[in-house]
N, C-alpha and C positions, 0 to 999 in steps of 0.2 A: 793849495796854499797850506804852509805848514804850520801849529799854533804860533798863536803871536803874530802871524801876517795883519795885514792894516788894509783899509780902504786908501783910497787916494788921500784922501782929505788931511791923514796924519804923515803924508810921506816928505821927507828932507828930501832938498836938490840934489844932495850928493851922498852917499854913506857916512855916517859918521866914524871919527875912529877913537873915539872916548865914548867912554858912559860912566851914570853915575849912577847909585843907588840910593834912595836914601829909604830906610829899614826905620822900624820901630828902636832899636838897640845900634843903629850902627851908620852910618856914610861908607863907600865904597866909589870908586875911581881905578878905572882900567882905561889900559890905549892898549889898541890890537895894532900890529905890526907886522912888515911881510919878512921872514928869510927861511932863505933855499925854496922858495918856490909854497910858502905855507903858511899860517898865521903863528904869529907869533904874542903874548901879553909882554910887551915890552916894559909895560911899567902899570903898578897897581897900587892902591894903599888905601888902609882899612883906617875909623877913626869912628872911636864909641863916644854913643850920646847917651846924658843921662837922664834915667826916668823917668817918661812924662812930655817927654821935650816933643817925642812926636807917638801922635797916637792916633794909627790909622783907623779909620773908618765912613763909610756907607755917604753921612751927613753933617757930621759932626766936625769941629773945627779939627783938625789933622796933627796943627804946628803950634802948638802952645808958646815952644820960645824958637822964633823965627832968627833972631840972631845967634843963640848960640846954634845954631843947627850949620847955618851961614857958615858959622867960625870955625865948625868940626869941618863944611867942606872945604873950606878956605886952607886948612891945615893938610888933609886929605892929596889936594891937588900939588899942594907945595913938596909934600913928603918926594911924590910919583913925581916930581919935576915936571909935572903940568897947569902949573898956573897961569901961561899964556893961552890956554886953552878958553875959545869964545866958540862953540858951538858943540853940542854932545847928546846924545840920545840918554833920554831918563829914565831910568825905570822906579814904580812906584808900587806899594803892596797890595797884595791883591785885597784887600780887605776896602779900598779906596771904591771898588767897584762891584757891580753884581755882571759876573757871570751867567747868563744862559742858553741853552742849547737848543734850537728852533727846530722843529720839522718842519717842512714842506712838502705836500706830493708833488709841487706846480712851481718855478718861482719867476715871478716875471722879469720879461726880454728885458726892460729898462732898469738900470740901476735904479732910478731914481724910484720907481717902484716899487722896486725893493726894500728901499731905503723906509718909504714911508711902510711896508708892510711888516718890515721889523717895530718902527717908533709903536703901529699899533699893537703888537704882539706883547710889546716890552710896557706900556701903560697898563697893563694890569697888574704887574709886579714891582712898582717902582713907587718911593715911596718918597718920592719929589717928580713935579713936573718935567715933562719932559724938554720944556724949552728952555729948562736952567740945566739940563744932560749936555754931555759930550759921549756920542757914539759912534762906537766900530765893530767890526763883524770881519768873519772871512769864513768859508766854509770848512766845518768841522767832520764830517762825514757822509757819502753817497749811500745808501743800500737801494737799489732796484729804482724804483721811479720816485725813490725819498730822498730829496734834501736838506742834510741836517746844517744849519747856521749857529756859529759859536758866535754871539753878540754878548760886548761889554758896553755897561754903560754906567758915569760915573760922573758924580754933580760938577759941574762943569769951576765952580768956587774953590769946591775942594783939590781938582787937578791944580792949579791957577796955583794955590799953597805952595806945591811943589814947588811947579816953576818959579815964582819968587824968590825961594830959595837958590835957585842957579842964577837966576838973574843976580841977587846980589855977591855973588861971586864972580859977576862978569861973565856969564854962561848961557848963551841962550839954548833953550829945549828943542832941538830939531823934532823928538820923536817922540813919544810917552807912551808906554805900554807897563804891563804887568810883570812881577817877580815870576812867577809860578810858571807862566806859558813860555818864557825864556829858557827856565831851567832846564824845558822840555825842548829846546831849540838847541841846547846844548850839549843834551844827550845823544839829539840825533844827530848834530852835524861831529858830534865824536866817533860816529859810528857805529854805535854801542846798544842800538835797537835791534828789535827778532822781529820776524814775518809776520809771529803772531801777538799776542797780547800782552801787554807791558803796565806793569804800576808806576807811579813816583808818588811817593809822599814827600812834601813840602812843607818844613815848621818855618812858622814865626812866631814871634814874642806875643802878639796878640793874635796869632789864628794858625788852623791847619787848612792846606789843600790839596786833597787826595784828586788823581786823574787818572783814568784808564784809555790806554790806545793802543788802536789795531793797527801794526804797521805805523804809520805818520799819523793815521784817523784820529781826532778825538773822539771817545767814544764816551765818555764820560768825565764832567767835572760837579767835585763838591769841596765846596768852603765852608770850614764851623769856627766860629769864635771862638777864643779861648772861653770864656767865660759862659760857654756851653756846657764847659764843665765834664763832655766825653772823652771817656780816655782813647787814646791813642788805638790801645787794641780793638776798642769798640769798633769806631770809627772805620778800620781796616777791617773787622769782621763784614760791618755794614758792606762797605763797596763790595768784598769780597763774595758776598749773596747777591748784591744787584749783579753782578758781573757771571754768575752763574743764573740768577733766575731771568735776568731781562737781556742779558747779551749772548745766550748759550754759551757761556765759558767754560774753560773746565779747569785748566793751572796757567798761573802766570810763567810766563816765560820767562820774565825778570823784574826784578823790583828794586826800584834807587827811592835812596832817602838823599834830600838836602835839608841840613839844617839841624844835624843831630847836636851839634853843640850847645843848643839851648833845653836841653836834656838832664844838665845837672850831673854829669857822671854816669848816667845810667843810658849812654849811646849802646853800649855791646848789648844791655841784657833787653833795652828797647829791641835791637836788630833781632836777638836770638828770639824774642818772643813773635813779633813778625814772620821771620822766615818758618818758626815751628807750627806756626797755623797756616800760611801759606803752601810750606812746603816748598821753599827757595830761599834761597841765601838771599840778603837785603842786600846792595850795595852803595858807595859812594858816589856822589854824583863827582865825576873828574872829566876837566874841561883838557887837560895833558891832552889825548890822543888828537884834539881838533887843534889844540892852541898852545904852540911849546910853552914851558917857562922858563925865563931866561933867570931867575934865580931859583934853582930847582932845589936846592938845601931849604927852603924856607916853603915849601908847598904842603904845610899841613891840613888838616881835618878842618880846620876854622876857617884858613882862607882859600881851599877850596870849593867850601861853603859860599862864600863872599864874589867867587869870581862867579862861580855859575850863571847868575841869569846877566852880570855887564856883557861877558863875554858870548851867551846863548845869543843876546838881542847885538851886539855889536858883527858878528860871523851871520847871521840872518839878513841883517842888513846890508852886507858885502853881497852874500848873494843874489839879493834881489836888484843890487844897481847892474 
């Protein structure tokens, strides 16, 4: 299973062909579509929220002003000429949720075993009950007789935020998953992955998430707040030591940024300082080679920022029906 896959328990009856985003700074709305035998974003539209309106995190209330949020995607949908749209895959920031990466030497036969052996794993790091959680998992990587488990779990009040806001748009949530593990779904089904080890850095307005993978593996994920106050280089030094002392690393093979437009002007010399400690070029995450666009004059740095993870979790979701 590749990031971002689901347990059953989160699965729509049928793929969806909308999603939405709804971001710290922004609402987003894509419909993927088929021609010449491929996917196509037949129709997208991007609509900025102001300050405050939504502020992901952990425990904390999300959606300060649930109507104008409503009205950005109310607008959003009408732009893309998808207002009749009642059913769509959501994605929400990773900051909604804690990520973690389980080992196993053993994992039992029964899902349902499973199930309880992750709630107990994840009770020691969680900082709400776990029967007010909403959890999921899929495996993140094998080595020898270790089974590593990527589980997200994330207060079941705080997902509900979201959905309300689709709801009152006339939308119901078939799916809910994370920004970050899409982007990463989008990389791959671009084709744009090496055999061997791959970075993405991922900004938002309130957090960074840096991921390491081997092949399709996730090999590693970390989330910091903004308000962590690490910079960027840091951050990417740090992985870049875990990833040579705890993974036998040695160079990335390739490294995508999404999200450099919340950068301030300083995307190039952010990239050039990455790639000069790296020693690899940074690149853009571009959904193009999986998912044409049918207004191709208008595919810049911002809004291919924006389609990444509708589009990563919308092509994910084709392939698994």
């Amino acid at each position: 299973m590749t990031p971002g896959s689901r347990t059953s328990s989160w699965f729509a009856p049928a793929p969806p062909t909308v999603a939405i985003e709804i971001a710290a700074r922004r609402v987003t709305v894509v419909e993927l579509g088929r021609a010449g035998g491929g996917a196509v974003v037949s129709a997208h539209a991007t609509e900025a929220l102001p300050p405050e309106a939504v502020v992901p995190g952990l425990i904390n209330e999300n959606i300060a002003a649930p109507a104008v949020v409503a009205d950005a995607l109310r607008r959003a949908l009408d732009r893309a000429g998808l207002r009749s749209t009642r059913r769509a895959a959501l994605i929400v920031p990773d900051s909604t949720a804690r990520v973690s990466l389980l080992p196993f030497e053993q994992l039992p036969a029964r899902p349902a075993d499973l199930d309880q052996l992750i709630r107990w794993q994840l009770k020691k790091a969680t900082g709400f009950p776990l029967i007010d959680a909403q959890i999921s998992h899929f495996v993140a990587h094998a080595e020898g007789s270790t089974t590593t488990i990527a589980a997200m779990v994330a207060r079941r009040t705080v997902i509900a935020e979201y959905e309300a806001v689709a709801a009152a748009a006339g939308i119901q949530a078939g799916v809910v998953d994370l920004a970050s593990l899409n982007v990463m779904n989008a990389i791959m089904a671009a084709g744009a992955t090496v055999s061997g080890d791959w970075l993405v850095v991922c900004l938002a307005a309130e957090a960074t998430t840096l991921a390491i993978l081997r092949g399709q593996q996730l090999m590693f994920y970390r989330h910091r707040a903004a308000v962590d106050e690490e910079p960027l280089s840091a951050l990417v030094h740090q992985t870049a030591m875990f990833h040579e002392d705890r993974l036998g690393g040695t160079k990335f093979g390739r490294v995508w940024l999404c999200g450099a437009g919340l950068l301030d002007g300083r995307a190039d010399q952010v990239r050039r300082e990455i790639g000069d400690r790296l020693s690899v070029p940074v690149e853009n995450v571009d959904v193009r080679p999986a998912a044409e666009l049918r207004d191709r004059a208008g595919a810049g740095p911002d809004i291919l920022d924006a389609l990444a993870a509708p589009v990563g979790m919308l092509l994910r979701e084709r392939k698994a029906a």
